[in-house]
C-alpha positions as CSV (number, residue, x, y, z in Angstrom):
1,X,7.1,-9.8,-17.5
2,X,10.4,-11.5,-17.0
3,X,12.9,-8.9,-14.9
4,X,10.6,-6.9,-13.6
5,X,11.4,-5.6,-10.2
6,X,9.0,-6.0,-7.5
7,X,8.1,-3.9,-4.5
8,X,7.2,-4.4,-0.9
9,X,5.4,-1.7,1.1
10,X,4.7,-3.2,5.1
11,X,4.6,-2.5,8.3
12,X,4.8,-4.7,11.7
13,X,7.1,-7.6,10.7
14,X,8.5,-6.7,7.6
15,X,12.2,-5.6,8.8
16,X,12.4,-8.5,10.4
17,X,11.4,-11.0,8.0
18,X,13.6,-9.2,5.8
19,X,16.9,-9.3,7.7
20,X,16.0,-13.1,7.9
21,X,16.8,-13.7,4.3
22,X,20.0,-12.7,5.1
23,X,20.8,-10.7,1.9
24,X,19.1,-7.7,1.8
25,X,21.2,-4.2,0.6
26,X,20.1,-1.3,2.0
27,X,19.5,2.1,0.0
28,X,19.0,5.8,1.0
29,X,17.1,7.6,-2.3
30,X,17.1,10.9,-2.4
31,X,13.6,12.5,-3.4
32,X,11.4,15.9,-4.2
33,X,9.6,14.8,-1.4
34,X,12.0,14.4,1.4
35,X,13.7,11.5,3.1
36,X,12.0,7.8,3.1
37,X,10.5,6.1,5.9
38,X,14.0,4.5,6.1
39,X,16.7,3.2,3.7
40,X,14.4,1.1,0.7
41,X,15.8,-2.3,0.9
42,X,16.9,-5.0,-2.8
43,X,17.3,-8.3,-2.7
44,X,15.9,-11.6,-4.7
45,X,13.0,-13.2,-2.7
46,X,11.1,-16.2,-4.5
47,X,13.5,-16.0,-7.5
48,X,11.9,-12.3,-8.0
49,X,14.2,-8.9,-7.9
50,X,12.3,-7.3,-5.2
51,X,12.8,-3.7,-3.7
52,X,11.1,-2.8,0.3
53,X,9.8,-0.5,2.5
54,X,9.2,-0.7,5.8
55,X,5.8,1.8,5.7
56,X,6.2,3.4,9.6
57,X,10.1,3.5,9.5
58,X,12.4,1.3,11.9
59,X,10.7,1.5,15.4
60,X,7.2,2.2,13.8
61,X,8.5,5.7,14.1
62,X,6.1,7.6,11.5
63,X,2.0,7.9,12.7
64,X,-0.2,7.4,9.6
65,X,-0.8,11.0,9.2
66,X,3.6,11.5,9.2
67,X,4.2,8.1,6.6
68,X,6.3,9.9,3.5
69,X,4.4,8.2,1.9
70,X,5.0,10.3,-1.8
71,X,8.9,9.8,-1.0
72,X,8.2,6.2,-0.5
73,X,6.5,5.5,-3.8
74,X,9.0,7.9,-5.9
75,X,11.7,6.0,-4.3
76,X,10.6,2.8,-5.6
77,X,9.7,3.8,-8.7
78,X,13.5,5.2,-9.0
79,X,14.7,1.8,-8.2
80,X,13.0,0.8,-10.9
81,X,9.6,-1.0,-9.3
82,X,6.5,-1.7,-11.7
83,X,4.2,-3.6,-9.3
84,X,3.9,-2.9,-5.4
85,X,2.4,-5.3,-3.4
86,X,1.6,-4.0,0.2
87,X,0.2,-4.8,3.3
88,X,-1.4,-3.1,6.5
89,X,-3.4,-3.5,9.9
90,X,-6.8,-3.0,9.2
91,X,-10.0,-3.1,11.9
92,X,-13.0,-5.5,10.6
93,X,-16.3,-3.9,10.3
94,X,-18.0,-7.0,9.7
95,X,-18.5,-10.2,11.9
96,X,-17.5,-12.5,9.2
97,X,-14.5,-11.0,9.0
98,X,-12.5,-12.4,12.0
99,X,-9.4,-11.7,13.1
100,X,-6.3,-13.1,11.5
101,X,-8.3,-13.3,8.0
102,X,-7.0,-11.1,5.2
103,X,-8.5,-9.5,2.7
104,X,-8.1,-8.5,-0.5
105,X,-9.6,-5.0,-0.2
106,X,-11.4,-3.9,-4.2
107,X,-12.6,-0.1,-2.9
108,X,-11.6,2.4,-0.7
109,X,-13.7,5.6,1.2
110,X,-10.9,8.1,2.0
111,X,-11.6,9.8,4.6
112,X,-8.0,11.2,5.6
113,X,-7.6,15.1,5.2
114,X,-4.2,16.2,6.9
115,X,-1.7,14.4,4.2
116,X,0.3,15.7,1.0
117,X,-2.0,13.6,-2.0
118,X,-0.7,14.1,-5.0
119,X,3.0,14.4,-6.6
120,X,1.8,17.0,-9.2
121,X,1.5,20.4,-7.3
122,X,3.3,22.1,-10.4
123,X,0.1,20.8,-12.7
124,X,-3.1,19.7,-13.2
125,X,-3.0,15.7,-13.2
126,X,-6.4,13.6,-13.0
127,X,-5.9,10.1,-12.7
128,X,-8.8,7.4,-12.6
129,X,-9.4,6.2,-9.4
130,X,-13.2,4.3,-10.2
131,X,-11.0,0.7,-9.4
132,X,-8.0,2.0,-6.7
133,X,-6.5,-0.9,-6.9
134,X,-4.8,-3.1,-9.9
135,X,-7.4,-5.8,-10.5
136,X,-4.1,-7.9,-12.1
137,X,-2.5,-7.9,-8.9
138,X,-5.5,-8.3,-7.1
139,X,-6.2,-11.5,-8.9
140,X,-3.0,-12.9,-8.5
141,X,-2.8,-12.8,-4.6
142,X,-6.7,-14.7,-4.3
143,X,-4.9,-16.9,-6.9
144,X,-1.9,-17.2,-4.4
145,X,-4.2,-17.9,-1.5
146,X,-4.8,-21.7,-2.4
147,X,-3.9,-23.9,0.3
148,X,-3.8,-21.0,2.7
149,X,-3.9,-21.6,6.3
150,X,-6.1,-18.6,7.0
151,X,-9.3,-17.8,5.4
152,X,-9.0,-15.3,2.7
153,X,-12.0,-12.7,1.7
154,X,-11.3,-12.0,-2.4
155,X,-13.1,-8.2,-1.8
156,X,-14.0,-5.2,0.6
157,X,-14.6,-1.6,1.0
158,X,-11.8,0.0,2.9
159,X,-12.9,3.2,5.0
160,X,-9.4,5.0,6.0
161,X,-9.5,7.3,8.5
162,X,-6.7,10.1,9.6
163,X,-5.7,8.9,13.4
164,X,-4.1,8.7,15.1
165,X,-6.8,8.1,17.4
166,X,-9.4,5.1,16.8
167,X,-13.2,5.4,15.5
168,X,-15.4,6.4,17.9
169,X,-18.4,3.3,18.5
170,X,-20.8,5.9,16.4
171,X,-18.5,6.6,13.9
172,X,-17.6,3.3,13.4
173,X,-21.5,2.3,13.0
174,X,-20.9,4.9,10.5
175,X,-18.9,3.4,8.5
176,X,-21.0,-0.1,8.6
177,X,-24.1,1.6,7.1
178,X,-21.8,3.0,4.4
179,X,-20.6,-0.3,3.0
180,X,-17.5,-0.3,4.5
181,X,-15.4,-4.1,5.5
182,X,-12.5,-2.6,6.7
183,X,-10.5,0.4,8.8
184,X,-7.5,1.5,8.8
185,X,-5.1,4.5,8.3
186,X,-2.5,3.4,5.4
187,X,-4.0,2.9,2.1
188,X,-4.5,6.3,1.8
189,X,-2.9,8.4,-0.2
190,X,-1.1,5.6,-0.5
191,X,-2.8,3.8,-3.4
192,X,-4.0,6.7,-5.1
193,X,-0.1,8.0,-5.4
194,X,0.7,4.2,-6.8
195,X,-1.7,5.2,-9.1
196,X,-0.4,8.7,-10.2
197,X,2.9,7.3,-10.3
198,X,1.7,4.3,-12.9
199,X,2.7,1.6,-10.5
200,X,0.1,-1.8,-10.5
201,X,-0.9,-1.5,-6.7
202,X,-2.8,-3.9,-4.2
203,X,-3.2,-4.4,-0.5
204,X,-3.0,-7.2,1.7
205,X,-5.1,-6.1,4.7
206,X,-4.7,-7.5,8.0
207,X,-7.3,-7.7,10.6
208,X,-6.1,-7.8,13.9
209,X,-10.1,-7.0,15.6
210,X,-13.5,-6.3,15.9
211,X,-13.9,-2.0,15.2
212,X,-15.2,-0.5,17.6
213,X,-18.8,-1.0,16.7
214,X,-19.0,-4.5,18.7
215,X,-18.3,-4.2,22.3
216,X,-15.2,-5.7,23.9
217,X,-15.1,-9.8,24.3
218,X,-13.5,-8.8,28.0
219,X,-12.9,-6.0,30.4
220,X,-10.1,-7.3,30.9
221,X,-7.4,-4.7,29.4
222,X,-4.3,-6.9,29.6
223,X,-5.7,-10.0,28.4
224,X,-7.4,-7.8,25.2
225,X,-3.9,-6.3,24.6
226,X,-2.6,-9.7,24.4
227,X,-5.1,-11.3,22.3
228,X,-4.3,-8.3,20.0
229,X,-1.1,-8.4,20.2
230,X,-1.1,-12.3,19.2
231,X,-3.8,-11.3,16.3
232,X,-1.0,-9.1,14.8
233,X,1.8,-11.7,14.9
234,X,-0.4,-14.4,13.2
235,X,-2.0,-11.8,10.4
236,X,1.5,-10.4,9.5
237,X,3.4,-13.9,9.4
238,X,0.4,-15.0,6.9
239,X,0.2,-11.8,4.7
240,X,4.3,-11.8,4.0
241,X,3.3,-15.7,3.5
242,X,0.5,-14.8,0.7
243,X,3.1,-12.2,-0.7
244,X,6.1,-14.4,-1.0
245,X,3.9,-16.9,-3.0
246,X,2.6,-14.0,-5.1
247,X,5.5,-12.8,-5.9
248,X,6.5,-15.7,-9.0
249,X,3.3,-15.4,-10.0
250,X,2.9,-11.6,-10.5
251,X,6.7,-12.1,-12.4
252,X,4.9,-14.7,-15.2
253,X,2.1,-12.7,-15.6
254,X,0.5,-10.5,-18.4
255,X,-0.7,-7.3,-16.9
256,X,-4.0,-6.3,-18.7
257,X,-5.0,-3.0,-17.2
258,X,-4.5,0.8,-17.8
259,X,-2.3,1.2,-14.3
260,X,0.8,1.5,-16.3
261,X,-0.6,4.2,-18.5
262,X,-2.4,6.2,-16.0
263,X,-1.3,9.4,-16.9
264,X,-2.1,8.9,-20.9
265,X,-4.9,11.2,-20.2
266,X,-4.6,12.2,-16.4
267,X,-2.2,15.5,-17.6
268,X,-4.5,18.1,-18.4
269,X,-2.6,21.0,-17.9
270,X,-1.3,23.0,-21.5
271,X,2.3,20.8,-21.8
272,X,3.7,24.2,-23.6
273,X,3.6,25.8,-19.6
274,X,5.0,23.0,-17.8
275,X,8.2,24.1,-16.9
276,X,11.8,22.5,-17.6
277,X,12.4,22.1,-13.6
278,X,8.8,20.6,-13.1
279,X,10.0,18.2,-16.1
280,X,13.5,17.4,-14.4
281,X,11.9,17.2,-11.0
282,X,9.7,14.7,-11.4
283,X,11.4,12.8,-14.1
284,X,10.5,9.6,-12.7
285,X,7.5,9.8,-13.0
286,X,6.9,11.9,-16.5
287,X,9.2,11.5,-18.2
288,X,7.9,9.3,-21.0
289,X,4.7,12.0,-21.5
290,X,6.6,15.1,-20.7
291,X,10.5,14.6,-21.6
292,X,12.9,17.2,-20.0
293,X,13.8,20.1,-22.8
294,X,17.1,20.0,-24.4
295,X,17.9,23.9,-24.1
């Protein structure tokens, strides 16, 4: 796996960590899908080709619900990203999940209905989704957590939610009874489009609190906003810690899983009817099943 290019998908933190390296070239890719959250940034991290995206834009301009996210993901895959290693905000649904943990999340519950979900409006394209995220990657990152200075949990169920607004205390009990670890607004359709794109995927998720199913430590508004806000530093600065020490270790490994063949059997649509321009469009992302016609 030598030369493979790596990609970065973050939010809070990760411009700034970034422009700290001190070498980072900006690019604006052009898409099918629209504009990026924001120019996609190269550079060499950890001896490793890497290619970034700041999820939410400069400014955390883009809600969960407005994230580009299909632009996103094509654009890396243009640049020529196999594996995408990302990482998120996430409320814990369980006590022994504190804040300032991470987790390394193995299922998701989508519960998001307002967002664009697949790249393949033109055809019919199932992908399997029974493990959303690369269990390679997955492994690689609890591998990379030895010697941590956080705690680390190696699985959870992820319940993401539209927003903008946060769970209500019933929903969130909700969730709990349903099995899930985690909430958040970002993994999805963010992992199921890794997926349909045939990039290896997974999450780094960040818990900054308690969900709203455990009642507020304090009344105290300003000093909650502060302990939160001190949360998200600490979670983010260990997260692009856990990814940085990934990273060498995701370039000297074997992959052994299906993500890079996703779409082997995902096309079911009659390849005789999918049209030249469909073909050209989303070359990307076809075009070693469905090459663009020579007419």
């Amino acid at each position: 796996m030598a030369g493979i290019r790596m990609g970065i998908i973050g939010g809070a933190g990760l411009l700034e960590s970034l422009a700290a390296t001190g070498r980072a070239d900006p690019h604006i890719i052009e898409t099918p899908f629209g504009p990026t959250s924001g120019p996609l940034y190269t550079l060499e991290l950890e001896g490793v080709s890497v290619a970034a995206v700041a999820r939410h834009g400069a400014g955390h301009q883009f809600s969960p619900t407005r994230v580009p996210y299909r632009a996103n993901l094509f654009a890396l895959k243009v640049l020529g990203v196999s594996h995408v290693l990302a990482y998120g905000m996430v409320g814990s649904l369980r006590e022994h999940i504190h804040p300032r943990h991470l987790v390394i999340p193995d299922q998701v519950i989508d519960r998001t209905y307002r967002r664009p979900c697949t790249f393949y409006d033109d055809l019919v394209v199932h992908v399997e989704m029974t493990s959303p995220f690369c269990e390679t990657l997955r492994h690689v990152l609890i591998q990379a957590a030895d010697g941590n200075d956080t705690q680390l949990h190696p699985q959870g169920t992820y319940v993401c939610i539209e927003g903008p607004a946060l769970s209500t205390r019933a929903e969130s009990v909700m969730y709990r009874t349903w099995g899930g670890d985690l909430i958040g607004m970002t993994a999805m359709p963010e992992a199921k489009l890794a997926r349909e794109a045939e990039l290896h995927y997974a999450l780094v998720a960040v818990p900054t609190d308690y969900e709203s199913w455990q009642p507020a430590a304090s009344s105290d508004a300003e000093a909650l906003n502060a302990a939160h806000f001190q949360n998200r530093q600490a979670a983010n600065a260990h997260a692009l810690s856990l990814i940085r020490r990934a990273l060498p270790r995701v370039a000297a490994a074997a992959s052994r899983c299906t993500c890079d063949s996703a779409l082997a059997l995902g096309i079911w649509s009659d390849r005789r009817r999918i049209s030249n321009e469909v073909r050209t469009r989303l070359r990307p992302l076809l075009g070693k099943y469905l090459p663009p016609e020579v007419v």
